[in-house]
One Martini backbone bead per residue (centre of mass of N, CA, C, O) as a GRO file, in nm:
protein
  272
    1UNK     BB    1  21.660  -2.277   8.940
    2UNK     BB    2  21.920  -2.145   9.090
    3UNK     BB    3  22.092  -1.862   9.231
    4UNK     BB    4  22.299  -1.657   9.342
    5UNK     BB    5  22.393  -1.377   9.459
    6UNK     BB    6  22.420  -1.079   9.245
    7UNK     BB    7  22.511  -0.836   9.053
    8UNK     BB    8  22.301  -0.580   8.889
    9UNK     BB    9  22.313  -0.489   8.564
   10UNK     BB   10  22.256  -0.108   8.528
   11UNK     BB   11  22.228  -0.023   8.853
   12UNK     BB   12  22.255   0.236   9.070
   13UNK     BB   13  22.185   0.019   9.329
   14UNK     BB   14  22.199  -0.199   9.542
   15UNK     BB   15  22.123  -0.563   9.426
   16UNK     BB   16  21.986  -0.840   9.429
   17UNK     BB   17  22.015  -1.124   9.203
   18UNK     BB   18  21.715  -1.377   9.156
   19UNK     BB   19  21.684  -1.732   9.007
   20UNK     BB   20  21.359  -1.933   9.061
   21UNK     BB   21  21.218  -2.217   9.199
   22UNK     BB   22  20.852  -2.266   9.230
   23UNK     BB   23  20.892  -2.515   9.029
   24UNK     BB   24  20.985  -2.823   8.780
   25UNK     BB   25  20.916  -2.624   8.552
   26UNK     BB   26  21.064  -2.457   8.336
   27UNK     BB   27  20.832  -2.217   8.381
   28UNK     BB   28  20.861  -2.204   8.720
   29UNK     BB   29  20.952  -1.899   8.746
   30UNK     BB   30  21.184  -1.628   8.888
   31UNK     BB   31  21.238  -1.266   8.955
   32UNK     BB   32  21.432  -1.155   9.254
   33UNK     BB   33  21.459  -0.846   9.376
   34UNK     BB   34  21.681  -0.671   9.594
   35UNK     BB   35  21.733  -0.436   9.819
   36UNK     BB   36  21.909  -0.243   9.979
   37UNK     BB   37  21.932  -0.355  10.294
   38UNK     BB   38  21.715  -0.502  10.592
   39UNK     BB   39  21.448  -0.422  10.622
   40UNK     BB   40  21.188  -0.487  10.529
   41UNK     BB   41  21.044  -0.549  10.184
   42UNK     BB   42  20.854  -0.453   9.968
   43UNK     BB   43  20.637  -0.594   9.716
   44UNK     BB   44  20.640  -0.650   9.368
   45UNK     BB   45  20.414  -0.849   9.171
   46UNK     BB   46  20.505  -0.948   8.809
   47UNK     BB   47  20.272  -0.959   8.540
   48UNK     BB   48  20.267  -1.050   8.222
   49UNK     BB   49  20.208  -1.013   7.887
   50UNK     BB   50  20.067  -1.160   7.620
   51UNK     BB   51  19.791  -1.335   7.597
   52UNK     BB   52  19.872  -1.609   7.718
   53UNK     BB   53  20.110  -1.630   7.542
   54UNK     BB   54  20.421  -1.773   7.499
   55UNK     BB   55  20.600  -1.546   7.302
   56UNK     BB   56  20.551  -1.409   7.593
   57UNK     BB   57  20.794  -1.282   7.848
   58UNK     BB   58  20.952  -1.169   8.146
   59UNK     BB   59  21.092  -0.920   8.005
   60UNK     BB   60  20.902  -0.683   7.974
   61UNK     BB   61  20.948  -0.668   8.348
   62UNK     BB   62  21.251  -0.569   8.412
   63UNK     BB   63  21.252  -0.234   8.421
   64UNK     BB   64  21.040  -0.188   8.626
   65UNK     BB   65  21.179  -0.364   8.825
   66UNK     BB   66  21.454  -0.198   8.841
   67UNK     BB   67  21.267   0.061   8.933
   68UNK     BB   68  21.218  -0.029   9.214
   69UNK     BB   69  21.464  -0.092   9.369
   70UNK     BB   70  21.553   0.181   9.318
   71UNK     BB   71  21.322   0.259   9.574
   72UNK     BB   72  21.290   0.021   9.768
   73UNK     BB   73  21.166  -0.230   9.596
   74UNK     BB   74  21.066  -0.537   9.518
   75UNK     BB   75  21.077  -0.792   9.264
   76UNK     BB   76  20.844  -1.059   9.144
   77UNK     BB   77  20.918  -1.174   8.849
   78UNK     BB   78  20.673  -1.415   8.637
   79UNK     BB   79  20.642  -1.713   8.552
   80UNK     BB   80  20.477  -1.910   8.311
   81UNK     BB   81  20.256  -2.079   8.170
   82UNK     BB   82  20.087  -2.135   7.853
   83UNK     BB   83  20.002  -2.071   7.524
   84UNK     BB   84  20.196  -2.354   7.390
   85UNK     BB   85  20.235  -2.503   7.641
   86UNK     BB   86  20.260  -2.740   7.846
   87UNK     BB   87  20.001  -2.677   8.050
   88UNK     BB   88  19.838  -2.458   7.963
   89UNK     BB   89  19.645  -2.271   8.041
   90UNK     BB   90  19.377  -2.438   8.130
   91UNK     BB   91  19.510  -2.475   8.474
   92UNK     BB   92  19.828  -2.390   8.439
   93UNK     BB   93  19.829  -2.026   8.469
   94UNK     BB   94  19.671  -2.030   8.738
   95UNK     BB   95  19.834  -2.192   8.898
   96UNK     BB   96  20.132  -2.082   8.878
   97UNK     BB   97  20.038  -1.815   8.959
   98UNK     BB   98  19.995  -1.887   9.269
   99UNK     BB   99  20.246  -2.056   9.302
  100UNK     BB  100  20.420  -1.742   9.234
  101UNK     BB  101  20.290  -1.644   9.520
  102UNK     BB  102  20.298  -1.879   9.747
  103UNK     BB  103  20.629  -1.856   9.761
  104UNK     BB  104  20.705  -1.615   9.934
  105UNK     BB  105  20.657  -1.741  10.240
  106UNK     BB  106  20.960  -1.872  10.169
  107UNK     BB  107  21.171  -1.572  10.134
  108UNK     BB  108  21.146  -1.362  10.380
  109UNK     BB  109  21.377  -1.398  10.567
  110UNK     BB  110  21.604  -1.471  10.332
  111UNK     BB  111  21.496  -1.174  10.183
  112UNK     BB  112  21.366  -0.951  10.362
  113UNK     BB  113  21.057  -0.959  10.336
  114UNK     BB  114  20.689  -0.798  10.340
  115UNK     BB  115  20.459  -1.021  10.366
  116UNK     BB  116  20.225  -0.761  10.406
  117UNK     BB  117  20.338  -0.580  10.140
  118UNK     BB  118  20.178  -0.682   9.894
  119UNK     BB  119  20.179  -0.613   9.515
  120UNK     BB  120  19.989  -0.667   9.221
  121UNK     BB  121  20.122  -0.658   8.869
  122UNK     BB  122  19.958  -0.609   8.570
  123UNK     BB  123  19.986  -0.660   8.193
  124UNK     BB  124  19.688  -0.730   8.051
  125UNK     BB  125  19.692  -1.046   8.121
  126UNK     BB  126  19.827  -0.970   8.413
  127UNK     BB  127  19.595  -0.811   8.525
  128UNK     BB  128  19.404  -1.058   8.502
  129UNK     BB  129  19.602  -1.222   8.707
  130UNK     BB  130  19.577  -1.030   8.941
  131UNK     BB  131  19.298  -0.977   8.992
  132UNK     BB  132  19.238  -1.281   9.030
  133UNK     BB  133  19.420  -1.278   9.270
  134UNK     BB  134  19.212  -1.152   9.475
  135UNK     BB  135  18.968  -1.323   9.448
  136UNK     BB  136  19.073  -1.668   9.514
  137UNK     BB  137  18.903  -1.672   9.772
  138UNK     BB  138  18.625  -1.739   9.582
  139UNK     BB  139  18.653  -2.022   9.545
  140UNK     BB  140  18.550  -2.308   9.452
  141UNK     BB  141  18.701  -2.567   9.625
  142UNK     BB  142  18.691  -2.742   9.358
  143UNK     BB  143  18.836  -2.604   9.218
  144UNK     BB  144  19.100  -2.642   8.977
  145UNK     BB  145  19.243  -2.335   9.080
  146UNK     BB  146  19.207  -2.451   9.378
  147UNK     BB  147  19.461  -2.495   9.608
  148UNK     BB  148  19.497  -2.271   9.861
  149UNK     BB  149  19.388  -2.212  10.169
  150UNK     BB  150  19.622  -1.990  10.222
  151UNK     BB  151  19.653  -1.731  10.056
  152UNK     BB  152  19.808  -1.486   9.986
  153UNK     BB  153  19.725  -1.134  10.096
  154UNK     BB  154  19.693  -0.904   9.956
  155UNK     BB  155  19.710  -0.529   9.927
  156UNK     BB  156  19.696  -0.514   9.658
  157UNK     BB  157  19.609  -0.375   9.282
  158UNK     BB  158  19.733  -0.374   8.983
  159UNK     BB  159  19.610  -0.261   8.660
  160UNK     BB  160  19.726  -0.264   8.310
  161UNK     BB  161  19.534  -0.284   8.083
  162UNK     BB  162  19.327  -0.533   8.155
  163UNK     BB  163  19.134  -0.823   8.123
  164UNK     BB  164  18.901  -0.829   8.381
  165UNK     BB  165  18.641  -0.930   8.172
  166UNK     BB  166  18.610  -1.254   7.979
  167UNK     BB  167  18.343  -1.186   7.859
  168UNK     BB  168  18.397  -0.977   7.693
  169UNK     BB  169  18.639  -1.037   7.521
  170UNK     BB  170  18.511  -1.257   7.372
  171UNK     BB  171  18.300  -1.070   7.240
  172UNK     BB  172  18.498  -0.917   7.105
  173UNK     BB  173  18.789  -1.081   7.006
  174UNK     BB  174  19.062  -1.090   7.123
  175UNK     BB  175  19.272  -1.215   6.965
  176UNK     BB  176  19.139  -1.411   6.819
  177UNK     BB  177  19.010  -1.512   7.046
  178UNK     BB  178  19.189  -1.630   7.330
  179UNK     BB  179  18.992  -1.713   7.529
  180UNK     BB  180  18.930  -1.970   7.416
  181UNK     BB  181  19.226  -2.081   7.464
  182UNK     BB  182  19.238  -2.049   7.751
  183UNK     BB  183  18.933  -2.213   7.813
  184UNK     BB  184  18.866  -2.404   7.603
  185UNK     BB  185  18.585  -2.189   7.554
  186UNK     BB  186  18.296  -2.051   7.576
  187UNK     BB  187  18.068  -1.989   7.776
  188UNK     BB  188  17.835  -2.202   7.693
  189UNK     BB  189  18.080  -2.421   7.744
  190UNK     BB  190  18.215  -2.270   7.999
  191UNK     BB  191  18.138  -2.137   8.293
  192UNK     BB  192  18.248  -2.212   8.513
  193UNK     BB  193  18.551  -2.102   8.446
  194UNK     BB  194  18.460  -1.777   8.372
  195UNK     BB  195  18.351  -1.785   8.683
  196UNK     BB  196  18.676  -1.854   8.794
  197UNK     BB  197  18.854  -1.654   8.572
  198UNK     BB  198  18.677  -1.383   8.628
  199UNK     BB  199  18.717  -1.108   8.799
  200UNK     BB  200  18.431  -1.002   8.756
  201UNK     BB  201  18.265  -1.318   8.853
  202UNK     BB  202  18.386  -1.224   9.171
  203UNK     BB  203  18.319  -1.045   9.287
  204UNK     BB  204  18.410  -0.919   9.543
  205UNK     BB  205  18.735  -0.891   9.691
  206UNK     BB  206  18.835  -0.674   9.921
  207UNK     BB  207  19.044  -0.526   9.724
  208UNK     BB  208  19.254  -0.308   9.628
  209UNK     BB  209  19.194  -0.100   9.319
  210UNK     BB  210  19.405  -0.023   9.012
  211UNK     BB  211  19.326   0.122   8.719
  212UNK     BB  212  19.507   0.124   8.429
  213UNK     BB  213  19.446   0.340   8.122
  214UNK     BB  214  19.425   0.398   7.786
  215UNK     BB  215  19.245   0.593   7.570
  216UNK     BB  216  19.363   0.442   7.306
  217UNK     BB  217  19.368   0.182   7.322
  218UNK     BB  218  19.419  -0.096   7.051
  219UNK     BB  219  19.419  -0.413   7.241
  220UNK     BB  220  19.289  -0.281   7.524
  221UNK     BB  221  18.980  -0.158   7.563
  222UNK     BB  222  18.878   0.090   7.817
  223UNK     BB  223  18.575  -0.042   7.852
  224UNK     BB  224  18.662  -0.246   8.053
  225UNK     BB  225  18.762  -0.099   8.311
  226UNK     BB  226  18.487   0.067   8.311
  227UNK     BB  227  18.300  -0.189   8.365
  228UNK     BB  228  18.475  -0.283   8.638
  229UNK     BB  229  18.462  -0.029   8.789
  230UNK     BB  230  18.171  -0.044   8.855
  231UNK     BB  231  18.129  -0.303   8.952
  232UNK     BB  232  18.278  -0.337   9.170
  233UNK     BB  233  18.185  -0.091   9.315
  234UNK     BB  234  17.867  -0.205   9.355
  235UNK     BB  235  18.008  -0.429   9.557
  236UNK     BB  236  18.223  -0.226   9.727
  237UNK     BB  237  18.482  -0.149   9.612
  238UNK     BB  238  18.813  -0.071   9.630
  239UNK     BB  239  18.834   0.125   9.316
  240UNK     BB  240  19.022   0.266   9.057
  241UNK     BB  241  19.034   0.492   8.777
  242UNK     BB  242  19.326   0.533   8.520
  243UNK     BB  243  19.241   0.770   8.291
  244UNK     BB  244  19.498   0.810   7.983
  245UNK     BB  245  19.539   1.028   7.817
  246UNK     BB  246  19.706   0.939   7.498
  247UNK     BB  247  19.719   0.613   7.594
  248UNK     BB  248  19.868   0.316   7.543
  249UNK     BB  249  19.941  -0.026   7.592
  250UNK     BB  250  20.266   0.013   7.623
  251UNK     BB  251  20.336   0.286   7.816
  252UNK     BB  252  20.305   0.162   8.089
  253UNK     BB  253  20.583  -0.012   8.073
  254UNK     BB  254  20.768   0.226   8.068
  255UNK     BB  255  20.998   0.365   8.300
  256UNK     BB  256  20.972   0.664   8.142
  257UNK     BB  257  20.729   0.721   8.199
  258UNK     BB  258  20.440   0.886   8.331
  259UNK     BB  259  20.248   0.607   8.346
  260UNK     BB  260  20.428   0.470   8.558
  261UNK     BB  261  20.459   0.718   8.768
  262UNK     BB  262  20.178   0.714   8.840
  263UNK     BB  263  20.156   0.356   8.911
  264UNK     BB  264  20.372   0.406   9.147
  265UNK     BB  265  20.231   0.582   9.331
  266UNK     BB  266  19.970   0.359   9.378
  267UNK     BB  267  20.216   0.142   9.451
  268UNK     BB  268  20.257   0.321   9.737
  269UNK     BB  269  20.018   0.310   9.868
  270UNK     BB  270  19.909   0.034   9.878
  271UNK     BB  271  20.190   0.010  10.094
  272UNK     BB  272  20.194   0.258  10.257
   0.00000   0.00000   0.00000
């Protein structure tokens, strides 16, 4: 599931556009954006949301991908299995994520990447699985989604609207309740799961952290990454909380938001 560099339509500066696979599995693939010049460029590994069900996938971040190469940053916008994929859910959409963050390592000379200079941004529940990929050197080893001794190591986190932790969501019922059907049980059911698939019951990541999140968000409420965000700082983490006044759910991804230029802006420090 690869085709060769082609100029990438839409765009204002040469780019070329790469769609690959890091696994053998239809949905194990990702698109690859390439900004013009010789390199190495920052990464920025895109994570889409759509509460991890099925329905929803990565054309949400093509805009994102997009605006980013047009700035001289690569984007790696990657698709995974889901809620309602054959291996979906626990422990598929962990692997998955892990191993089209870990597929990087195989790219840089290839496509001139700068993999020291990566940061994961997610949205939704792409942000609960950027920020999971933070963690995720904290996993115990015998651990279900843990395959990789040594993942690599991104430079930051942004996460966007973010689901950051899943024992929150689960008592909230967020999506008729979508957690139950991620880890395939309850807190009380599933304990293991949560402690191991939950940014927040992994902290402290050691990794710098932005969390946008919209005061008006009525579908991941803004309460979440308040209190992800307290807990970080509490645990020793670099982490900021950018709470956008009457900002919803969904414009943190328009790349034409304000929402959008602002959390530019901190994937850029965070990139150096």
């Amino acid at each position: 599931m690869s085709r060769s560099s082609e100029q990438f339509p839409h765009q204002a500066t040469t780019t070329s556009f790469h769609r690959l696979a890091y696994g053998s599995n239809p949905f194990q693939y990702s698109e690859l954006y390439v900004p013009e010049g010789p390199g190495p460029h920052p990464v920025v590994e895109l994570i889409h949301g759509g509460f991890w069900r099925k329905a929803y996938d990565l054309t949400l971040m093509q805009g994102l991908a997009q605006n980013l190469v047009a700035q001289g940053i690569a984007a790696w916008n990657i698709e995974y299995r889901r809620i309602g994929n054959p291996g979906g859910a626990w422990p598929g959409t962990f692997l998955d994520v892990a191993a089209a963050t870990d597929y990087l390592n195989k790219l840089d000379s290839s496509y001139h990447l700068d993999i020291r200079r990566v940061v994961a941004v997610g949205h939704s529940a792409g942000g609960h699985l950027a920020c999971w990929l933070a963690c995720r050197h904290l996993l115990p080893s015998d651990s279900e989604i843990n395959t990789s001794q040594t993942p690599l190591r991104l430079r930051g986190v942004v996460s966007q609207a973010g689901v950051v932790d899943l024992e929150q969501a689960w008592q909230l019922r967020l999506s008729q309740n979508v957690v139950q059907e991620l880890l395939q049980g309850s807190p009380s059911e599933q304990p293991a799961r949560y402690a191991q698939a939950s940014p927040a019951a992994l902290l402290p990541s050691g990794i710098p952290q932005i969390l946008v999140h919209g005061s008006v968000d009525d579908i991941v409420p803004v309460s979440i990454s308040r209190s992800y965000a307290h807990k970080a700082s509490a645990t020793g983490d670099n982490v900021q909380l950018l709470e956008l006044p009457e900002a919803d759910h969904f414009i943190l991804i328009d790349p034409n938001s304000e929402a959008w230029q602002l959390t530019v802006k901190g994937i850029k420090r965070l990139l150096g």
